[in-house]
PyMOL CGO cylinders between C-alpha atoms (Angstrom):
from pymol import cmd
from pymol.cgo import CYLINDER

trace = [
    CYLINDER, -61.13, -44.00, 0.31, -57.46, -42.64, -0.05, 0.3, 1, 1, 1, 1, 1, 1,
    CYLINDER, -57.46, -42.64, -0.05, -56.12, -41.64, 3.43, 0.3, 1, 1, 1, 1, 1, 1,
    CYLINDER, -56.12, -41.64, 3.43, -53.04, -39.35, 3.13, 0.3, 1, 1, 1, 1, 1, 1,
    CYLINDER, -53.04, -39.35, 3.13, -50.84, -39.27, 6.39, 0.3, 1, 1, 1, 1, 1, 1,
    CYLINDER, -50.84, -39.27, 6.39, -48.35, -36.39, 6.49, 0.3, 1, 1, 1, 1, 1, 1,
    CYLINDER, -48.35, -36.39, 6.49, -45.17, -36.02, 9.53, 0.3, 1, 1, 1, 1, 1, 1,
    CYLINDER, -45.17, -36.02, 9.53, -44.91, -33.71, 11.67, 0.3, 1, 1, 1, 1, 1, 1,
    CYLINDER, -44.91, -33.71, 11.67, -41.51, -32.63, 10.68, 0.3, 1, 1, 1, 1, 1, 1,
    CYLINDER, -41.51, -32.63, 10.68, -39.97, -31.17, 14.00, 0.3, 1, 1, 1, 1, 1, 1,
    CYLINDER, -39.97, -31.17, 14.00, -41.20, -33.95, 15.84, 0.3, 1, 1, 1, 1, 1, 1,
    CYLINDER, -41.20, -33.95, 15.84, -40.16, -36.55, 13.80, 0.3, 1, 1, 1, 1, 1, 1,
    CYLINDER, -40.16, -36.55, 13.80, -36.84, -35.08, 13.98, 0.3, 1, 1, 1, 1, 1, 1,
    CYLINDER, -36.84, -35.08, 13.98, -36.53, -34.56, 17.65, 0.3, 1, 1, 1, 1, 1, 1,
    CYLINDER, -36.53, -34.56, 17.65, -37.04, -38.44, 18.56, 0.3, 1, 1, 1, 1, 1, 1,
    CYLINDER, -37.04, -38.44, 18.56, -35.21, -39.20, 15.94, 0.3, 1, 1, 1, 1, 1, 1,
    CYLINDER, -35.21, -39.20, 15.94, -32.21, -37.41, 18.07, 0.3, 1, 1, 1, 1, 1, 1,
    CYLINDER, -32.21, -37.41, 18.07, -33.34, -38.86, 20.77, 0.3, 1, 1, 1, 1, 1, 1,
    CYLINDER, -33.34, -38.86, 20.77, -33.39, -42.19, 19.76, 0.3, 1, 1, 1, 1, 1, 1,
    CYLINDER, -33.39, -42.19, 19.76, -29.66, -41.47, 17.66, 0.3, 1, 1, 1, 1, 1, 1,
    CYLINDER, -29.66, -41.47, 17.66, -31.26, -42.25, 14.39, 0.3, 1, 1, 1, 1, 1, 1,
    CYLINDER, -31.26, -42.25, 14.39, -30.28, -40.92, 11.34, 0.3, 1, 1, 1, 1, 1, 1,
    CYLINDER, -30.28, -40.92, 11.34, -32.89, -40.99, 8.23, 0.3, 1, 1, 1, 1, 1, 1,
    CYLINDER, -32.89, -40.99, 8.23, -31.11, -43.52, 7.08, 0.3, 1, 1, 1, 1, 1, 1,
    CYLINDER, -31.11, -43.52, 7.08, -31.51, -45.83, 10.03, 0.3, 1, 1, 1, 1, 1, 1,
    CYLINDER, -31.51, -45.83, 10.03, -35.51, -45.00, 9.91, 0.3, 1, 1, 1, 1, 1, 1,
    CYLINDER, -35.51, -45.00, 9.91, -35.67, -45.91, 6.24, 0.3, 1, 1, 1, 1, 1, 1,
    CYLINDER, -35.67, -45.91, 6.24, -33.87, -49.26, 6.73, 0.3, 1, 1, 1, 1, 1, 1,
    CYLINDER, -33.87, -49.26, 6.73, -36.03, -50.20, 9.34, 0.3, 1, 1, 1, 1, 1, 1,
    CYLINDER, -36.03, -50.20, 9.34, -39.60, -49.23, 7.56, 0.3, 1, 1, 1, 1, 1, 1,
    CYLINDER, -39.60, -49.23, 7.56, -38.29, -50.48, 4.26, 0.3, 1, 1, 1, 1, 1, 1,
    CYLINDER, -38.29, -50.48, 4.26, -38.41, -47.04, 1.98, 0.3, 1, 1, 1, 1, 1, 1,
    CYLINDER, -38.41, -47.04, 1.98, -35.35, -45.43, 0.83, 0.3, 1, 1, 1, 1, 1, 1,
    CYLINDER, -35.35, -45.43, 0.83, -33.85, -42.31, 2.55, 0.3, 1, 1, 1, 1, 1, 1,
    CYLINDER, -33.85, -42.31, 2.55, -34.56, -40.35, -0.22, 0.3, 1, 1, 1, 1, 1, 1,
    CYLINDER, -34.56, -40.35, -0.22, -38.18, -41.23, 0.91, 0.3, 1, 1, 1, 1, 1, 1,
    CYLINDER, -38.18, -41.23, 0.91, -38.00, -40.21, 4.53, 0.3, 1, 1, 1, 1, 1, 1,
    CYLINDER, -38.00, -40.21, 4.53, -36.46, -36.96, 3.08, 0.3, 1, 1, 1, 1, 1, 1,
    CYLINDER, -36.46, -36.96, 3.08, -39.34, -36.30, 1.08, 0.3, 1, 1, 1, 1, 1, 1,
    CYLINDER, -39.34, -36.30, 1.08, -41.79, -37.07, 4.35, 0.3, 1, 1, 1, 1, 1, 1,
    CYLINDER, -41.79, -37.07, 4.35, -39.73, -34.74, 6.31, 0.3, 1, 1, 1, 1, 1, 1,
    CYLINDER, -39.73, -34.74, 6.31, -40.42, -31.96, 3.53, 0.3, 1, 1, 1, 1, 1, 1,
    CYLINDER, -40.42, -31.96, 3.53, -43.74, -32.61, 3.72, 0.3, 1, 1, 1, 1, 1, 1,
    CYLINDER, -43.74, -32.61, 3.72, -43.50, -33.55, 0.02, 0.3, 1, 1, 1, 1, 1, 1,
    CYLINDER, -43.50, -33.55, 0.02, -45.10, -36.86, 0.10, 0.3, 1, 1, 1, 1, 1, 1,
    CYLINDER, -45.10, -36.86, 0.10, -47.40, -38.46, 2.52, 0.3, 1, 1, 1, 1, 1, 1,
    CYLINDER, -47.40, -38.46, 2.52, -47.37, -42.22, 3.89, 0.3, 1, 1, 1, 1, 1, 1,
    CYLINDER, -47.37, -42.22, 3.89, -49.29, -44.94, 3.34, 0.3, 1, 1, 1, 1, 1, 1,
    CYLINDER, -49.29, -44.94, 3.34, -51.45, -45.95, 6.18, 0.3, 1, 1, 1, 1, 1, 1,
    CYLINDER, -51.45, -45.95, 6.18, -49.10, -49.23, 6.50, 0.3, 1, 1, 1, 1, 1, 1,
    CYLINDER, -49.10, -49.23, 6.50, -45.92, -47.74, 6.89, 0.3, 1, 1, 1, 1, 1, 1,
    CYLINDER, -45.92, -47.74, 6.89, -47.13, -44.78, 9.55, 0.3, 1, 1, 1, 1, 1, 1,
    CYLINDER, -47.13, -44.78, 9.55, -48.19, -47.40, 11.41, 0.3, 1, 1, 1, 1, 1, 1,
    CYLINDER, -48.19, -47.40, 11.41, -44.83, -49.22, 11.03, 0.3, 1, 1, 1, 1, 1, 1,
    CYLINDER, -44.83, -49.22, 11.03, -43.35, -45.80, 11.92, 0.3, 1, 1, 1, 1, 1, 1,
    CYLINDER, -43.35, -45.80, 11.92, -45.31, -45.21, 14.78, 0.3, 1, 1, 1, 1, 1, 1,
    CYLINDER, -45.31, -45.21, 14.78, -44.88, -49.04, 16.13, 0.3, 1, 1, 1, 1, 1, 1,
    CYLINDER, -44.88, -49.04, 16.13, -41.06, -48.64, 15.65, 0.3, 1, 1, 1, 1, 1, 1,
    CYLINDER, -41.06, -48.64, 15.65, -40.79, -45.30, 17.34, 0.3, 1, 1, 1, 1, 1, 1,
    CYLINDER, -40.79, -45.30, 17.34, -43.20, -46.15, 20.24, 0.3, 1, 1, 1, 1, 1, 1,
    CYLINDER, -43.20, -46.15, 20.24, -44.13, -42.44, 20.79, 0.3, 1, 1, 1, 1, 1, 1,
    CYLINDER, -44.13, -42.44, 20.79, -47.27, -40.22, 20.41, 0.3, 1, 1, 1, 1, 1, 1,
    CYLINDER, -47.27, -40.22, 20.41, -49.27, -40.20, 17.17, 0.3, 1, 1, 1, 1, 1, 1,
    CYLINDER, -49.27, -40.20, 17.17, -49.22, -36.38, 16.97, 0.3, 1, 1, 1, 1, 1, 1,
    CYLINDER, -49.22, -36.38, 16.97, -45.26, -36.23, 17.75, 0.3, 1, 1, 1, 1, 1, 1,
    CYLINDER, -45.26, -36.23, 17.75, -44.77, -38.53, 14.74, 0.3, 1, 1, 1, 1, 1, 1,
    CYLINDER, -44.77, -38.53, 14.74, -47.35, -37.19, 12.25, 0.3, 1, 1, 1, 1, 1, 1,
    CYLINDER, -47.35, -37.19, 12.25, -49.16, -33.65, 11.44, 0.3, 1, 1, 1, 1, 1, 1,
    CYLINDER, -49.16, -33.65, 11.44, -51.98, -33.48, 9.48, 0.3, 1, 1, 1, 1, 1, 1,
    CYLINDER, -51.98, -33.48, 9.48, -53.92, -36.74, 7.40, 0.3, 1, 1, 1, 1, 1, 1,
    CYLINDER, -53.92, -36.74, 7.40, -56.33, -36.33, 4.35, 0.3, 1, 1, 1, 1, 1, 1,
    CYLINDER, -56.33, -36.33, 4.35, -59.01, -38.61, 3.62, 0.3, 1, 1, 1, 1, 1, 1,
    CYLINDER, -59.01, -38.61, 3.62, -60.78, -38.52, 0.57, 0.3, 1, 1, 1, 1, 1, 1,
    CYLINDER, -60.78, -38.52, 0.57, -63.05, -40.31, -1.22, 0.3, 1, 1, 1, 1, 1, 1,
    CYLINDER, -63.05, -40.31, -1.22, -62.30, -41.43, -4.69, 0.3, 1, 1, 1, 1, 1, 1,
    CYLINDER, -62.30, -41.43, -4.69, -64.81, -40.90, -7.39, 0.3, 1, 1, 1, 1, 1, 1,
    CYLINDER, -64.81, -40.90, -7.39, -64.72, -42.45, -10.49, 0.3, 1, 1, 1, 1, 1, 1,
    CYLINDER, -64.72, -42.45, -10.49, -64.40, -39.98, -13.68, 0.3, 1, 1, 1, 1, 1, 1,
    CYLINDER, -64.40, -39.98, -13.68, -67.56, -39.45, -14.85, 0.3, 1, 1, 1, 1, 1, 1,
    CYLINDER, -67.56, -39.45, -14.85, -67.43, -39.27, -18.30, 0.3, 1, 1, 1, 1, 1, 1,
    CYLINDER, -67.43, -39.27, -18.30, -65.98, -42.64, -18.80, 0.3, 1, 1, 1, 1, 1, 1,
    CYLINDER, -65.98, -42.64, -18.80, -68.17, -45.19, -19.63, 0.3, 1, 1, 1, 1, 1, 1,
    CYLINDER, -68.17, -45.19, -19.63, -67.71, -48.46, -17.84, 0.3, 1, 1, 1, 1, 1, 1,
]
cmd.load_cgo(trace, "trace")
């Protein structure tokens, strides 16, 4: 099953002022690159179930604060492949 985990932008961004973190000082402390937390904040990319809850262990606030809307879905293999 692939589980996509998307930010809830303003949130994100209002403990992040809060807090007085940049992007920057997010990214350092999951481990992605600020160009990464950019991209979550643009709703361009999702996270990985690992670092949201990294994020959301760091930040110590509410899960719908930190994060909008997750996908699951189930992956299927191609079916006209033969294995």
């Amino acid at each position: 099953m692939l589980i996509r985990i998307f930010i809830n932008p303003e949130g994100l961004r209002r403990i992040l002022l809060q807090r007085g973190w940049t992007q920057g000082t997010l990214a350092i402390k999951i481990g992605v690159s600020g160009a990464t937390v950019s991209r979550w904040l643009q709703e361009q990319q999702s996270l990985t179930p690992d670092k949201a809850k990294r994020m959301h262990e760091l930040l110590r606030a509410r899960w719908d604060d930190i994060f909008g809307k997750i996908i699951s879905q189930v992956e299927r293999k191609d079916a006209s492949r033969d294995d």
